[in-house]
Backbone as JSON Lines, residues from 0, in Angstrom:
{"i":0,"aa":"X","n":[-21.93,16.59,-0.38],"ca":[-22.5,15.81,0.69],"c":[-22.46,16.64,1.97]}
{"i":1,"aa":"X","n":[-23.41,16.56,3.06],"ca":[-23.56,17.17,4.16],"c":[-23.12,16.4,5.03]}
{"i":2,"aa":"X","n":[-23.03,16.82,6.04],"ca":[-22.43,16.22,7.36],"c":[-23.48,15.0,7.97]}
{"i":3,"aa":"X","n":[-24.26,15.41,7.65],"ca":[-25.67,14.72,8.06],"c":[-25.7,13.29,7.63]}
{"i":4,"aa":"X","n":[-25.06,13.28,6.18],"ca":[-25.3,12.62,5.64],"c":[-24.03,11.45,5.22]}
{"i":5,"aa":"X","n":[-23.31,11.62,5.92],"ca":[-21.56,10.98,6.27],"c":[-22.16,9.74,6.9]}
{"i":6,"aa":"X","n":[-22.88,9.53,7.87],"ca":[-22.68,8.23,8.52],"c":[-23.67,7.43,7.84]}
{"i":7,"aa":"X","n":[-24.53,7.95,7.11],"ca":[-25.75,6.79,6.26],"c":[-24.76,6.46,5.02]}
{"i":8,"aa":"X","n":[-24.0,7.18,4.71],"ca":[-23.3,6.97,3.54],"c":[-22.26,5.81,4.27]}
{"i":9,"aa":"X","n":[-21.17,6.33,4.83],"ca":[-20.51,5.19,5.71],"c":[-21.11,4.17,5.93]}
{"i":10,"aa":"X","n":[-22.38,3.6,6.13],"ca":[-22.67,2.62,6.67],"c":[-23.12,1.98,5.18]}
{"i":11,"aa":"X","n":[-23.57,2.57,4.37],"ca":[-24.1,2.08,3.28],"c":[-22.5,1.57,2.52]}
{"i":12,"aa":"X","n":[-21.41,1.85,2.61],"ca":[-20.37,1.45,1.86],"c":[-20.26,0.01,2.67]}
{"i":13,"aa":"X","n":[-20.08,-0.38,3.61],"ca":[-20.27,-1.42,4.47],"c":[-21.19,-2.68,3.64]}
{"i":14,"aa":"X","n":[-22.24,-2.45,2.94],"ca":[-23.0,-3.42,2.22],"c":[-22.83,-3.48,0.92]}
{"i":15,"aa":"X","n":[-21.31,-2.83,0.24],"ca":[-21.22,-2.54,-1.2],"c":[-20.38,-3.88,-1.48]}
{"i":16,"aa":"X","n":[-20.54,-4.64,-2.39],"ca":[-19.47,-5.58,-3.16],"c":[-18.05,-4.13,-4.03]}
{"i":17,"aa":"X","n":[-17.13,-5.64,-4.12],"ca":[-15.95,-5.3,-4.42],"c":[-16.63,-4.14,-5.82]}
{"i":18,"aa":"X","n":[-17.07,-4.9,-6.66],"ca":[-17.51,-4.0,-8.32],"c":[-18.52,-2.6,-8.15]}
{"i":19,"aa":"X","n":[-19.21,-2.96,-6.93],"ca":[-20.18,-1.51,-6.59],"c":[-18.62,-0.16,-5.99]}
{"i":20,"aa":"X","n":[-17.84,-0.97,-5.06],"ca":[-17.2,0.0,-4.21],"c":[-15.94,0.67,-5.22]}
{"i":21,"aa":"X","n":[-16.0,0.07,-6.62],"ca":[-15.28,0.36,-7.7],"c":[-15.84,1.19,-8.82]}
{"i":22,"aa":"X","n":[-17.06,1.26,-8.49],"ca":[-17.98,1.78,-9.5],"c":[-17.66,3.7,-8.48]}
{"i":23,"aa":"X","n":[-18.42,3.24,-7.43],"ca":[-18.51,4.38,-6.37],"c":[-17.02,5.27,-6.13]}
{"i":24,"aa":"X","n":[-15.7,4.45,-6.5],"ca":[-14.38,5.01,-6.53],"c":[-15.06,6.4,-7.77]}
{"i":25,"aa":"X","n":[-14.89,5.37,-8.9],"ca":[-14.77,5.99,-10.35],"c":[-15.71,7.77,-10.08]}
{"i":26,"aa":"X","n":[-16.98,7.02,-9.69],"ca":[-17.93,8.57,-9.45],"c":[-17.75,9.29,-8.48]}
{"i":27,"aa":"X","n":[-16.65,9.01,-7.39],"ca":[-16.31,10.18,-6.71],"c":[-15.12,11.11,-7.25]}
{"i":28,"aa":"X","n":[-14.46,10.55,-8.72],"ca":[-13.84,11.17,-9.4],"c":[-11.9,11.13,-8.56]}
{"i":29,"aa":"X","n":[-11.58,9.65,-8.09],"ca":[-10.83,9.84,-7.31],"c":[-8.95,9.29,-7.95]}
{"i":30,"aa":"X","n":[-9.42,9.26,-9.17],"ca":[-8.27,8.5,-9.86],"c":[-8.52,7.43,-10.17]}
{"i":31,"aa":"X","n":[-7.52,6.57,-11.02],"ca":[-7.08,5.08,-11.11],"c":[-7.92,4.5,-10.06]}
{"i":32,"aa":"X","n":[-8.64,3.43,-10.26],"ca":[-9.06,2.56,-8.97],"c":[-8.07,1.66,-8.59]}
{"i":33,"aa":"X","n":[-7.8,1.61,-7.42],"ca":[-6.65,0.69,-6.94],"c":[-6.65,-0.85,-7.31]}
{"i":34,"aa":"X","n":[-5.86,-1.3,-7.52],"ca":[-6.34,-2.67,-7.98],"c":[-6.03,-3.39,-6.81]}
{"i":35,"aa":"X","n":[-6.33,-3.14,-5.87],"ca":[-6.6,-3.8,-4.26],"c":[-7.6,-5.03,-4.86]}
{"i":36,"aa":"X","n":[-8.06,-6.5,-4.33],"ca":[-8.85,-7.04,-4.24],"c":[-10.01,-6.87,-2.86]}
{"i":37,"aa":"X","n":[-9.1,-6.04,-2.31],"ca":[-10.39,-6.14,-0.35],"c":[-10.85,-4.89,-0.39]}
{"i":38,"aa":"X","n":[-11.95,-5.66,-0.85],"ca":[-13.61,-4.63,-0.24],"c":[-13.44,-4.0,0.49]}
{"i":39,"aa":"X","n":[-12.56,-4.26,1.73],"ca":[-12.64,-3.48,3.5],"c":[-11.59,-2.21,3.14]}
{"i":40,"aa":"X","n":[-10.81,-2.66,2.39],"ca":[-9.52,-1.8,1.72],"c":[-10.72,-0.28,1.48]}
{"i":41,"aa":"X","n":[-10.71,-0.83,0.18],"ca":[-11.78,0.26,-1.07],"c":[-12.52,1.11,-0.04]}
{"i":42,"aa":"X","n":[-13.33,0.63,0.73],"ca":[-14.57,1.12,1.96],"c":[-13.74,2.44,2.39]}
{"i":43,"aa":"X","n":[-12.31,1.75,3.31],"ca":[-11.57,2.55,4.18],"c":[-11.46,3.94,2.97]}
{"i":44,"aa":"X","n":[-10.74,3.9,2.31],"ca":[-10.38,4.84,1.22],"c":[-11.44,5.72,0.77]}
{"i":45,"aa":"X","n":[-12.42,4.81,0.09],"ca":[-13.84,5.9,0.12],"c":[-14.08,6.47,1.48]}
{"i":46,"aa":"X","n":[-14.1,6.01,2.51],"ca":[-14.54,6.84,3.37],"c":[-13.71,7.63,4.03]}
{"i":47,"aa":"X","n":[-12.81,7.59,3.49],"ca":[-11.53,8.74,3.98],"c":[-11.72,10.23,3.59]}
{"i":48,"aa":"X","n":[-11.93,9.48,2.3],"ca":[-11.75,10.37,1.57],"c":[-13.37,11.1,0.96]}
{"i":49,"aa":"X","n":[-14.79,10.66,1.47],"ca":[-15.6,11.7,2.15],"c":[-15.71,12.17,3.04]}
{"i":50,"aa":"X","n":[-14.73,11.66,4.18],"ca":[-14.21,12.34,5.75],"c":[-13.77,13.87,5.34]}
{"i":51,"aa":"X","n":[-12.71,13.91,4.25],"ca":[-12.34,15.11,3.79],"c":[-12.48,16.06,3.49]}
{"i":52,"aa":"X","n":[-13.56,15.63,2.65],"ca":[-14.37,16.17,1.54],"c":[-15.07,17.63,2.6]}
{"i":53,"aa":"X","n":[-15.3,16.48,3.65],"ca":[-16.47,17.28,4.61],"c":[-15.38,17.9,5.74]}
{"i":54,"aa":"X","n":[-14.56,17.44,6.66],"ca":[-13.7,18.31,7.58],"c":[-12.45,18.29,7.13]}
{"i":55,"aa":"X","n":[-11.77,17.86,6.04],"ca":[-10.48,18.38,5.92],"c":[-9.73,17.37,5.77]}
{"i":56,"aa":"X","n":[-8.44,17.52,5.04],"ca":[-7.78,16.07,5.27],"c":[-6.51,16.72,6.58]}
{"i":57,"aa":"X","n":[-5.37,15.52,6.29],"ca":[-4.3,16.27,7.26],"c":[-4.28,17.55,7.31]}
{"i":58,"aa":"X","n":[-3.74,17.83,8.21],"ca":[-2.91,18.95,8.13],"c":[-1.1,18.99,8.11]}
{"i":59,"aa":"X","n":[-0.26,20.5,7.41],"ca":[0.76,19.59,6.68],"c":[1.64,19.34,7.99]}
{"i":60,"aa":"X","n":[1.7,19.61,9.11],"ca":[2.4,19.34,10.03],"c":[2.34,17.66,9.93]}
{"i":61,"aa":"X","n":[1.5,17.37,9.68],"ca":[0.59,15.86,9.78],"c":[1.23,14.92,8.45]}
{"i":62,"aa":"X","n":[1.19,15.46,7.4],"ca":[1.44,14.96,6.59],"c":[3.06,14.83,6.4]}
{"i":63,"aa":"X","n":[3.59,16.17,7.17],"ca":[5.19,15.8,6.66],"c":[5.73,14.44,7.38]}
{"i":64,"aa":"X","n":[4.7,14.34,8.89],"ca":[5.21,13.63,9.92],"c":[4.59,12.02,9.0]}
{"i":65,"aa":"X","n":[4.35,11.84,7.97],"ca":[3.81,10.45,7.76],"c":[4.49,10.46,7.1]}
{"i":66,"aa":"X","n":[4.67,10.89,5.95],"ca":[5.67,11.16,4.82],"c":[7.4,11.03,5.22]}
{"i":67,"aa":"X","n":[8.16,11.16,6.27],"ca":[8.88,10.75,7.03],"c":[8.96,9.76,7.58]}
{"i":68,"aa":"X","n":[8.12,9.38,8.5],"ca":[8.16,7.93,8.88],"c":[7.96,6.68,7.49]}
{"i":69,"aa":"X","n":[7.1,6.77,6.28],"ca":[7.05,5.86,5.64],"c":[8.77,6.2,4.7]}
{"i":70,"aa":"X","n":[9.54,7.07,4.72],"ca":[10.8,6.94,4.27],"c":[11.86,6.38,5.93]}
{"i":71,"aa":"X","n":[11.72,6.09,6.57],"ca":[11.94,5.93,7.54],"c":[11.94,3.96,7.06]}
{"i":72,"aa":"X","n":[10.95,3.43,7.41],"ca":[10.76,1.85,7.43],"c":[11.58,1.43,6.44]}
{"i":73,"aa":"X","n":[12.16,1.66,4.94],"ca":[13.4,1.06,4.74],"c":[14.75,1.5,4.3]}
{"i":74,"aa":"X","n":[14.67,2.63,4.78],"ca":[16.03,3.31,4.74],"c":[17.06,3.2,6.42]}
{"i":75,"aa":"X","n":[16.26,2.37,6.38],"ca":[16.84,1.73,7.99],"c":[17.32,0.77,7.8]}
{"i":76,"aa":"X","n":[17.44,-0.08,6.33],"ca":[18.47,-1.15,5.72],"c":[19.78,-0.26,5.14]}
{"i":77,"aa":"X","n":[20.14,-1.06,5.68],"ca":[22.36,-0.13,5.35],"c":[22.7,-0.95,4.35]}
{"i":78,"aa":"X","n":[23.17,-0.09,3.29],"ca":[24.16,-0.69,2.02],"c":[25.17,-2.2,2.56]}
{"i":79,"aa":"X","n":[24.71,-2.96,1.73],"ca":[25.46,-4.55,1.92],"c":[24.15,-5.07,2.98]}
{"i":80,"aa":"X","n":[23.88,-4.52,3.59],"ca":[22.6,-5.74,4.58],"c":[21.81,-6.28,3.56]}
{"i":81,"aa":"X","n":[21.56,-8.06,3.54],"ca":[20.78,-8.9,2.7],"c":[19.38,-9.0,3.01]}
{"i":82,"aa":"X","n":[18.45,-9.36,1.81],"ca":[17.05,-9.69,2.56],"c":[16.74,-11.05,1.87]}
{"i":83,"aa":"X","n":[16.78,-12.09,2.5],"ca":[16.49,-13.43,1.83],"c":[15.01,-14.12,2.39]}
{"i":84,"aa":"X","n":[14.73,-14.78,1.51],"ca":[12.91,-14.9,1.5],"c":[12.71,-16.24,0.73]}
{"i":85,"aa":"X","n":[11.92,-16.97,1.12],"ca":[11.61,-18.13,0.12],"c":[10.32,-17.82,-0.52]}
{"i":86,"aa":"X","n":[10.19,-18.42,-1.66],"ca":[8.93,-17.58,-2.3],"c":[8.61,-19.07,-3.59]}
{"i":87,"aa":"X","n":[7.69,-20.16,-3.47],"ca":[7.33,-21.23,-3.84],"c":[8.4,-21.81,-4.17]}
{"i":88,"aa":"X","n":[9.07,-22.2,-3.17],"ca":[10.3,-23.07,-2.83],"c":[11.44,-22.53,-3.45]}
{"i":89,"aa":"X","n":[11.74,-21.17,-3.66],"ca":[12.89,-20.8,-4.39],"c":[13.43,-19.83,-3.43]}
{"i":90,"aa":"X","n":[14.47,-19.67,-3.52],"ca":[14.91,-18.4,-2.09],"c":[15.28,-17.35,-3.08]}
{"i":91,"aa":"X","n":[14.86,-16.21,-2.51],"ca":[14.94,-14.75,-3.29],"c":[15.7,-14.06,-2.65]}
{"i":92,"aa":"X","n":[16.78,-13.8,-2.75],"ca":[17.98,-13.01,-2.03],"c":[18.02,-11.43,-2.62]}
{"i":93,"aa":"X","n":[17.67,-10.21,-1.48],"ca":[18.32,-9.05,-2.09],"c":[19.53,-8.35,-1.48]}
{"i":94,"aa":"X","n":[20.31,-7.29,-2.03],"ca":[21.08,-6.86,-1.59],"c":[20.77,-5.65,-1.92]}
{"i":95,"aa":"X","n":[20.15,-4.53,-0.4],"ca":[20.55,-3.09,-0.33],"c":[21.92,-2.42,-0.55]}
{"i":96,"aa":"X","n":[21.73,-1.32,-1.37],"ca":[22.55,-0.58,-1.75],"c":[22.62,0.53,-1.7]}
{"i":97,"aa":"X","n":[23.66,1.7,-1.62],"ca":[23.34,3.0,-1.48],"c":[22.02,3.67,-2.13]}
{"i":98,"aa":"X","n":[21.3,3.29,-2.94],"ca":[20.17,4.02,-3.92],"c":[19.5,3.01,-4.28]}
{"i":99,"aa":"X","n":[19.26,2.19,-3.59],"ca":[17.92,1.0,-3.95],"c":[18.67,-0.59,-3.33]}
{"i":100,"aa":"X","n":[18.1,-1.25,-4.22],"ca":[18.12,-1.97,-4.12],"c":[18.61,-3.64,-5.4]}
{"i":101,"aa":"X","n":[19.47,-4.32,-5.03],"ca":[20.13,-5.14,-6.34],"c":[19.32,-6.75,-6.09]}
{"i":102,"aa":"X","n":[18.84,-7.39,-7.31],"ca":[18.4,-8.67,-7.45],"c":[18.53,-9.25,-8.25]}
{"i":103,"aa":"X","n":[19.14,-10.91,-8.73],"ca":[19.64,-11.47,-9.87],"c":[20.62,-10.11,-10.61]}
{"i":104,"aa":"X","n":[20.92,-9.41,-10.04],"ca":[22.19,-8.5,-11.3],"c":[21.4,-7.21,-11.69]}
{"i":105,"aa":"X","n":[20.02,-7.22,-10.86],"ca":[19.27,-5.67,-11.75],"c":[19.16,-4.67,-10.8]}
{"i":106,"aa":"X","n":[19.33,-3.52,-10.56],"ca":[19.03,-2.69,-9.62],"c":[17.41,-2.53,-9.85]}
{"i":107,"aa":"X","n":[17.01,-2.12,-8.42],"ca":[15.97,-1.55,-8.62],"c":[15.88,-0.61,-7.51]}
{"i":108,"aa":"X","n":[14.35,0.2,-7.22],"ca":[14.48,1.61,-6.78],"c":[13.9,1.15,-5.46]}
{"i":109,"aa":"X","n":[12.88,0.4,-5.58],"ca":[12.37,-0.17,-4.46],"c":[12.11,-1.76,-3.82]}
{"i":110,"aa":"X","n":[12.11,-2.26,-2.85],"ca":[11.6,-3.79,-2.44],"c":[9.93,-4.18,-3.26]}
{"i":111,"aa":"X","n":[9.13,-3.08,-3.12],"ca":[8.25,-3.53,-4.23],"c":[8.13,-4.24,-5.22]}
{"i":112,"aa":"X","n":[8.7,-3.35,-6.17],"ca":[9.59,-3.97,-7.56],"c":[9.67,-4.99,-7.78]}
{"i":113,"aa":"X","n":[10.83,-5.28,-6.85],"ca":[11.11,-6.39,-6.59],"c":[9.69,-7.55,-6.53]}
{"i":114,"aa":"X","n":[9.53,-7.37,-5.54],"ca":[8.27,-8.45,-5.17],"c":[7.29,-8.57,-6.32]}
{"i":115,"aa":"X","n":[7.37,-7.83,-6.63],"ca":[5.97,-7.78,-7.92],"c":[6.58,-8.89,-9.06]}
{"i":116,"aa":"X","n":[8.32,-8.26,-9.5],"ca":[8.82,-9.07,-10.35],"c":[8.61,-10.56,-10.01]}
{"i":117,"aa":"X","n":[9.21,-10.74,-8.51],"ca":[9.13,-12.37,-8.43],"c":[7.78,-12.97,-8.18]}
{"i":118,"aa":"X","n":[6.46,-12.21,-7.84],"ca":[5.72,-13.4,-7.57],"c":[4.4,-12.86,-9.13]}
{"i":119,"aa":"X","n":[4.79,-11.57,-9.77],"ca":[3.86,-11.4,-11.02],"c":[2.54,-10.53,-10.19]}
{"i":120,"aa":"X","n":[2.62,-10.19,-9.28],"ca":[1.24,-9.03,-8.76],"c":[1.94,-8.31,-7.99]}
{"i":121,"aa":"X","n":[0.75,-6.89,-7.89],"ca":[1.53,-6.29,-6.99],"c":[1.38,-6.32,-5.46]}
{"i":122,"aa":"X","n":[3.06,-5.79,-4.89],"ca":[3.13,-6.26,-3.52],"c":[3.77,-5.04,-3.05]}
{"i":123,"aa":"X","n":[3.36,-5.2,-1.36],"ca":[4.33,-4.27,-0.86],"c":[5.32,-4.85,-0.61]}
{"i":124,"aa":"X","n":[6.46,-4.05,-0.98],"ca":[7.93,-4.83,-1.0],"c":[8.17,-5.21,0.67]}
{"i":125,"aa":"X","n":[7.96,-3.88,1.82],"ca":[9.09,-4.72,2.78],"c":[7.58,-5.32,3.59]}
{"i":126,"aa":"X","n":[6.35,-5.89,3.44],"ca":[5.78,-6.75,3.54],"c":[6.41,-8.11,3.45]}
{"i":127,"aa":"X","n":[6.24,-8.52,2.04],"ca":[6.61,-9.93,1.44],"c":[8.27,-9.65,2.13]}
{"i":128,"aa":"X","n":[8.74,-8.88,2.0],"ca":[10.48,-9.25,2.88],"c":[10.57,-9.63,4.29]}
{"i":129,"aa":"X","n":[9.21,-9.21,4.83],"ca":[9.62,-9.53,6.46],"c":[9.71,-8.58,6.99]}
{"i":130,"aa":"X","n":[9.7,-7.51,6.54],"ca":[10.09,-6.04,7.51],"c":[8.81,-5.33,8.24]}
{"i":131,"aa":"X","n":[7.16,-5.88,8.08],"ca":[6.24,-5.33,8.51],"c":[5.49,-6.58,9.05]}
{"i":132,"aa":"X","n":[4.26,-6.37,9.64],"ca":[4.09,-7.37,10.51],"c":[3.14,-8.61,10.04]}
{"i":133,"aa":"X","n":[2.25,-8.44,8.63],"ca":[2.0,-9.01,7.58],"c":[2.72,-9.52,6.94]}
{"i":134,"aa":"X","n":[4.14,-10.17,7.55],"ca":[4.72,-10.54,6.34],"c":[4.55,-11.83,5.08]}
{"i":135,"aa":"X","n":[3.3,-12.87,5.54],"ca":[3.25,-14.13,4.81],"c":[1.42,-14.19,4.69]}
{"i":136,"aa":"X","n":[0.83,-12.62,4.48],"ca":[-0.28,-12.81,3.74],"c":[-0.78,-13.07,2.86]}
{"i":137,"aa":"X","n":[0.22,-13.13,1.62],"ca":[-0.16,-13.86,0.97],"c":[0.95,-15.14,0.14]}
{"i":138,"aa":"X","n":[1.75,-15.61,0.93],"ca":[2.53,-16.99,0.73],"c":[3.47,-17.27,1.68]}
């Protein structure tokens, strides 16, 4: 693709349904399609990622600095601090630990995990916990 041709494309992802902007993942050869349900999601991503294609992605100064901060947002919970949550009238209690995280008696590696286990889809863990600013998008 040419440069020229970035913003007709951009604008054309804008009028794609969820199954076109999944089709258009697959033929840009970009992996697994995310199993996101939002169209606006998919769009962003495709068009990131012909942003790239054409000037570059990060650079690694750039990347270490994101890659840091997203280990940053929950390693800022200290071993023994609780995260309690109600989740269709049941309260879901976790307990951080030196190397993850403990629920009903199971360790796990991440708050994700977690979340996925209790509500059956996937979630971002410190979303559904309260720790980001979306926290009750979807319950």
């Amino acid at each position: 693709m040419r440069r020229d041709d970035l913003y007709a494309t951009l604008d054309q992802l804008e009028r794609l349904g969820l199954g076109a902007l999944r089709e258009r993942w697959t033929a840009l050869e970009l992996g697994p399609v995310p199993s996101s349900r939002s169209p606006d999601l998919l769009r962003r991503l495709i068009g990131w990622e012909l942003q790239c294609r054409i000037y570059g992605g990060l650079d690694a100064e750039t990347r270490r600095l994101v890659k840091s901060s997203q280990r940053k947002r929950t390693s800022s919970l200290q071993p023994g601090q609780r995260l309690v949550r109600e989740w269709q009238g049941r309260p879901i209690e976790v307990l951080a630990t030196e190397d993850g995280f403990e629920f009903q008696g199971e360790r796990f590696r991440s708050l994700s995990a977690i979340a996925t286990q209790v509500t059956g889809v996937r979630w971002n863990g410190p979303r559904f916990f309260g720790l980001t600013e979306k926290a009750n998008a979807h319950g």
